[in-house]
N, C-alpha and C positions, 0 to 999 in steps of 0.2 A: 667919757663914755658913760652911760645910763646904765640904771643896774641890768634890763634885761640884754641889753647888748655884751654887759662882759659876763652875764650867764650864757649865753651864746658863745662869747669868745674863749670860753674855759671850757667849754665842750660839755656842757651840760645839761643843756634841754635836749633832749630826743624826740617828743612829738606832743603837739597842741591841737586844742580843739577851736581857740576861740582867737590865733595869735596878735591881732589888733588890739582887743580888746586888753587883751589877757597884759601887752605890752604896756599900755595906756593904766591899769591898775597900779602894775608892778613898779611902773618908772617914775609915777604921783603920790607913791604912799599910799596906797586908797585899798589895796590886798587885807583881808584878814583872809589869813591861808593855814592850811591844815597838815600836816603828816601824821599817819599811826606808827604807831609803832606796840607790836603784843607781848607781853610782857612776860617771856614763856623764861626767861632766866633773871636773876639778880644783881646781872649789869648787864649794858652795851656793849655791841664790841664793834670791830672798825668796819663792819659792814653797815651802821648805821651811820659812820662816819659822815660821809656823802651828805647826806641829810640834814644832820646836826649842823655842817657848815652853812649848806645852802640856806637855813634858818636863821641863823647868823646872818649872815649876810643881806637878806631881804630884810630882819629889823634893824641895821646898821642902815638902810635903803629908806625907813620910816615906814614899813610895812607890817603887821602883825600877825604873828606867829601863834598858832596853838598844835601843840603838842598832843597829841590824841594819844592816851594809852587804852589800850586795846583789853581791858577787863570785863566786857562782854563778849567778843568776838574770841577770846581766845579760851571761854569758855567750849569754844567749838574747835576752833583749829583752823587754820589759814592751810588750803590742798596746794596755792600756788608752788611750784619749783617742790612740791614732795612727792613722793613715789609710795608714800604710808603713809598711815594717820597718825595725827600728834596725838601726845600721852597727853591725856586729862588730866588738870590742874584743880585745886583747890581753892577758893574764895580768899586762903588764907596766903596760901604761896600767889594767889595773884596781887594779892593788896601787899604782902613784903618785895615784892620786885618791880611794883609801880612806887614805890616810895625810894627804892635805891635809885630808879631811872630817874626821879628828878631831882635827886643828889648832884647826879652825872651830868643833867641837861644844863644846870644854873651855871654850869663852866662857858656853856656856850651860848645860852640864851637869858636875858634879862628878864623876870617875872615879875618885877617890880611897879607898883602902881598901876595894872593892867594893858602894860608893855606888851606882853605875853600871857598864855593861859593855859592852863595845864587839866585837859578834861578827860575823864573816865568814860568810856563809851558801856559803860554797866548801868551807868545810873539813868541810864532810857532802856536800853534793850531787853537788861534782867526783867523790867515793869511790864514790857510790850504784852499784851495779851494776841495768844496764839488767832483767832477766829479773825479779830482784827487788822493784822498784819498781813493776812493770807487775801483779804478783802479791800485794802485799804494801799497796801503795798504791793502783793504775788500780782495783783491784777495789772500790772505793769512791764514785767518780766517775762519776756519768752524762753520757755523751754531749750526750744529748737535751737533757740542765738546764745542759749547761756551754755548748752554744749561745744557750739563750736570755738568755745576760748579755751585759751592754748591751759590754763591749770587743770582746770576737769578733763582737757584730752590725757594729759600724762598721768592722771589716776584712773582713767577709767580701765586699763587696761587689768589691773591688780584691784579691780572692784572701787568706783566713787560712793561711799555714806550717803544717805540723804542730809547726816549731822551737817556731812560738809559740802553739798550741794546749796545750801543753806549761807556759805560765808558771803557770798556776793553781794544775797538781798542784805543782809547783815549790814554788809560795808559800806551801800549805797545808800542803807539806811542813817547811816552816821552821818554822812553827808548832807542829806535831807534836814537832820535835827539841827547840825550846827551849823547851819542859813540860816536857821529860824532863831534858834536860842541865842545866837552869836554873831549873824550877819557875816558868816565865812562866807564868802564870794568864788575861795579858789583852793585846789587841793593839789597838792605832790604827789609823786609815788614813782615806784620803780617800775621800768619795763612790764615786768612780771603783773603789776596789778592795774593794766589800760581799760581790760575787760571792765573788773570790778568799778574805779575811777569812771568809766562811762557810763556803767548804770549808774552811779548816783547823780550825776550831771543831768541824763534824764529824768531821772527819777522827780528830780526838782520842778524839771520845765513842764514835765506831763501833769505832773500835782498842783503845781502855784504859776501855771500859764510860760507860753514860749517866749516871752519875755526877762523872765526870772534871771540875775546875773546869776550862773552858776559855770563856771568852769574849770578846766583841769589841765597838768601838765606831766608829763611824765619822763622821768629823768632815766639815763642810764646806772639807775641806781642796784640792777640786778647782775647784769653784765659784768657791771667794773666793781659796786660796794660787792655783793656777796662774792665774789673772787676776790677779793682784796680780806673779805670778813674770814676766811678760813688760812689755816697751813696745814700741814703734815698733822699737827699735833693736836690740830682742834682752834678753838677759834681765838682771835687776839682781843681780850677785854679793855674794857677802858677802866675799870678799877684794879685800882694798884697791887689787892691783895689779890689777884686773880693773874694779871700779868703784871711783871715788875715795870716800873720805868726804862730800865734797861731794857729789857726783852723785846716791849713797845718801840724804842730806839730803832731795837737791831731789825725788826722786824722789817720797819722803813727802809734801813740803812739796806738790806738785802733786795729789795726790789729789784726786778730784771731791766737790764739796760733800757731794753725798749718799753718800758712802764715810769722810766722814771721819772721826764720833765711831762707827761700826759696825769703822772700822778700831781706834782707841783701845782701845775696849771688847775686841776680838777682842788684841790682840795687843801692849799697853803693859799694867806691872805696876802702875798708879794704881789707888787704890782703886778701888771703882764707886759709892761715895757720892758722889768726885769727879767723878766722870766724869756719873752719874745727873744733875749740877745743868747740863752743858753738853748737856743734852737738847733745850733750846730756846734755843738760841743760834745766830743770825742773821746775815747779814752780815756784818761785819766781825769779829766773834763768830768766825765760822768759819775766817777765816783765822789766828785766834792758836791757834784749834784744830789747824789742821795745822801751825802752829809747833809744839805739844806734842807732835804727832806725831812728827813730823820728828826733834825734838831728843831726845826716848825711845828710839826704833831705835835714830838714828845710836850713841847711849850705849850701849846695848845692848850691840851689836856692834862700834864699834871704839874707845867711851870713852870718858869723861865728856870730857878734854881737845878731842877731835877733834869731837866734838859742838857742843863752844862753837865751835871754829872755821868749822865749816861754817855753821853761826847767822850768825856775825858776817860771814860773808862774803855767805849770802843775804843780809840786812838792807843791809849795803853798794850791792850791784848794783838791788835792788828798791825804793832808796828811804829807807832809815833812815841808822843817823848811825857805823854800823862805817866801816872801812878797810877797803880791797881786798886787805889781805894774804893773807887765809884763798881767795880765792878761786882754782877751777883754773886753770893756767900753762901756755901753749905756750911755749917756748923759742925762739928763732929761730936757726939755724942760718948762718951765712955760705955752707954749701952750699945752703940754700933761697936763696937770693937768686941772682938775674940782674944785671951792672952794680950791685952792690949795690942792688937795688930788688928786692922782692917784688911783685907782682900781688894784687888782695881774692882772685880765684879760688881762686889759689895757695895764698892763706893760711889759708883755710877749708878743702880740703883738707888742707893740710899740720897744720892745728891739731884735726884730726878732728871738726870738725861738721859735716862734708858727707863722703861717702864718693867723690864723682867730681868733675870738673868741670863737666859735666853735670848735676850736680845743684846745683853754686854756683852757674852760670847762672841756673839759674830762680830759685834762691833770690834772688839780687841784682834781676832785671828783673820781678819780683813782689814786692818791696819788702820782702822779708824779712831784711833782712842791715842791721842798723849797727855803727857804730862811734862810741865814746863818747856814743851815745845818737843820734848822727846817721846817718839814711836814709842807704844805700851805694845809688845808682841804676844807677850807671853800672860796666860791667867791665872797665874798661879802668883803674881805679882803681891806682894804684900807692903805697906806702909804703918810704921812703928807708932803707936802715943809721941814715942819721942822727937820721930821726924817730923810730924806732923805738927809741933809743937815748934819747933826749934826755925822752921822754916816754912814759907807761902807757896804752896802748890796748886798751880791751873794745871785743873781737868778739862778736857777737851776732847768733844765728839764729834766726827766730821769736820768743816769749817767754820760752823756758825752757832755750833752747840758749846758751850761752856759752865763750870762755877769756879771761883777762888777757893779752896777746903783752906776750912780754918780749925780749929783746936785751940779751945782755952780750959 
């Protein structure tokens, strides 16, 4: 099978502009293709998942990859999928979170000998002269058809900026430059940005003739990455010191039944013959399936080693026959302690699986809280310097919240 046929077969592509051509690129090596990504935090997290593999996997295909960090556009703010405007960034904090993103990307992409290419969309945009752009660029863009896309409809309601009326040309503009600078032929993106991805595909052919190879593809990258990219608690990072490897693990290992061989398929490098046989696999089935989940990513991303360990410390806490070493660690500090006694409250905020006391309350008096597998009822609970010392206590929130409390 050819690489666009088992992007196809993994459920990946969602809609084409060009798909002959677009197949004929992709299946020859002949792609230099593009993804942004804006660079509004300090790492990834697994809503760009999605992407990162599909990049992967088109230069494992002999096709070329550039990575777009978004250091002008995100001077403005992306409206897609928000209901408010993004907080203005800093030149400074944009250039420390584009350098952590290509830390993160070298995991999954080769930049080596111009394999790959890693460009700033600043170092055109910041230069553009306003009179220019308006003249040279706006005279291409309709008003009328730039409203009717679905980002500026879900802000117009709570007032659309002109700032960020602005991202579109912005982003079509990107595409425009890196034809020219680059000979990118073809560009990704999620659901969310078809609108923007089609102007610059025109944008191309109405400036440099209906000829011009420029096309585009767009992934369910909004759908499934950004529901995938968030939980309860905020987003899952891809660096370590933001979410642990464990955490990462478990986060896989949770996925709902009906998510899990669609995640496999979408976003693990396993064959699909492999995968094709866990079709109808049930029950208990299912959870060794999100073990292979689980233990894919976690490799993935932070390696084969880290991988085994966060395995063996799930398998530990949930029931199998590991040790508790691999599992996350609170530390207990002599300064958390009162009379050398901690309080449960105290502990669970202090060990971050509760954010308040107020919210350890309910957890404990709704029977959500144990300790080494035994019911915490009551709040008035206290544990000694000395027990704490003497023996390994798992804290545990709900059924998927945990730490090891340690004491030295």
């Amino acid at each position: 099978m050819k690489i666009y046929e088992e992007l196809v077969a993994r459920g990946l592509i969602a809609q084409v502009t060009d798909e002959e051509e677009i197949r004929e690129l992709i299946n020859n090596g002949k792609a230099t293709f593009y993804i942004g990504f804006d660079p509004t935090a300090d790492s990834l997290h697994v809503g760009h998942f999605m992407a990162l593999c599909l990049m992967k996997r088109l230069q494992m295909a002999g096709n070329r990859p550039i990575a777009l960090i978004g250091g002008g556009t995100a001077m403005v703010g992306d409206p897609s999928g928000r209901t408010d405007m993004r907080t203005m960034m800093t030149k400074e904090q944009i250039q420390h979170n584009s350098d952590c993103f290509k830390e993160q990307m070298s995991k999954f992409i080769d930049f080596s000998e111009g394999k790959a290419l890693l460009v700033n969309n600043a170092d055109w945009l910041l230069d553009l002269n306003y009179i220019e752009v308006l003249r040279e660029v706006g005279a291409h863009f309709s008003v009328n058809r730039m409203l009717t896309a679905e980002c500026y409809k879900q802000r117009m309601e709570k007032g659309l900026s002109f700032l960020e009326f602005n991202y579109m040309i912005m982003q079509s503009y990107d595409f425009y430059a890196l034809f020219q600078k680059y000979g990118c032929n073809l560009q990704f993106g999620g659901d969310d940005q078809w609108s923007n991805m089609l102007g610059g595909t025109e944008l191309i052919r109405r400036k440099l003739g209906k000829n011009a190879c420029a096309m585009t593809i767009t992934l369910l990258l909004n759908s499934e990455g950004n529901k995938m990219g968030k939980t309860q608690k905020g987003a899952v990072w891809l660096d370590p010191n933001k979410t642990l490897p464990f955490e990462f693990y478990q986060y896989w290992r949770n996925v709902a039944d009906a998510d899990v061989l669609k995640c496999i398929r979408m976003l693990t490098f396993l064959p699909l013959e492999q995968i094709d046989e866990m079709d109808n696999w049930e029950g208990s089935q299912l959870n060794k399936a999100k073990e292979i989940l689980a233990f894919e990513l976690t490799k993935l991303v932070h390696g084969e080693e880290e991988a085994n360990k966060a395995q063996e410390g799930a398998r530990a806490l949930f029931g199998g026959n590991a040790n508790t070493e691999n599992m996350p660690i609170y530390q207990v500090n002599q300064e958390d302690l009162t009379n050398d006694e901690i309080d449960i409250l105290t502990l669970l905020v202090k060990s971050g699986l509760v954010s308040s006391k107020s919210e350890a309350r309910r957890a404990v008096t709704q029977n959500g809280v144990s300790v080494n597998n035994e019911k915490v009822t009551d709040i008035t609970v206290v544990y000694t310097k000395e027990q704490l010392m003497s023996e390994e206590h798992i804290l545990k929130r709900g059924k998927k919240n945990f730490k090891k409390i340690v004491m030295k």
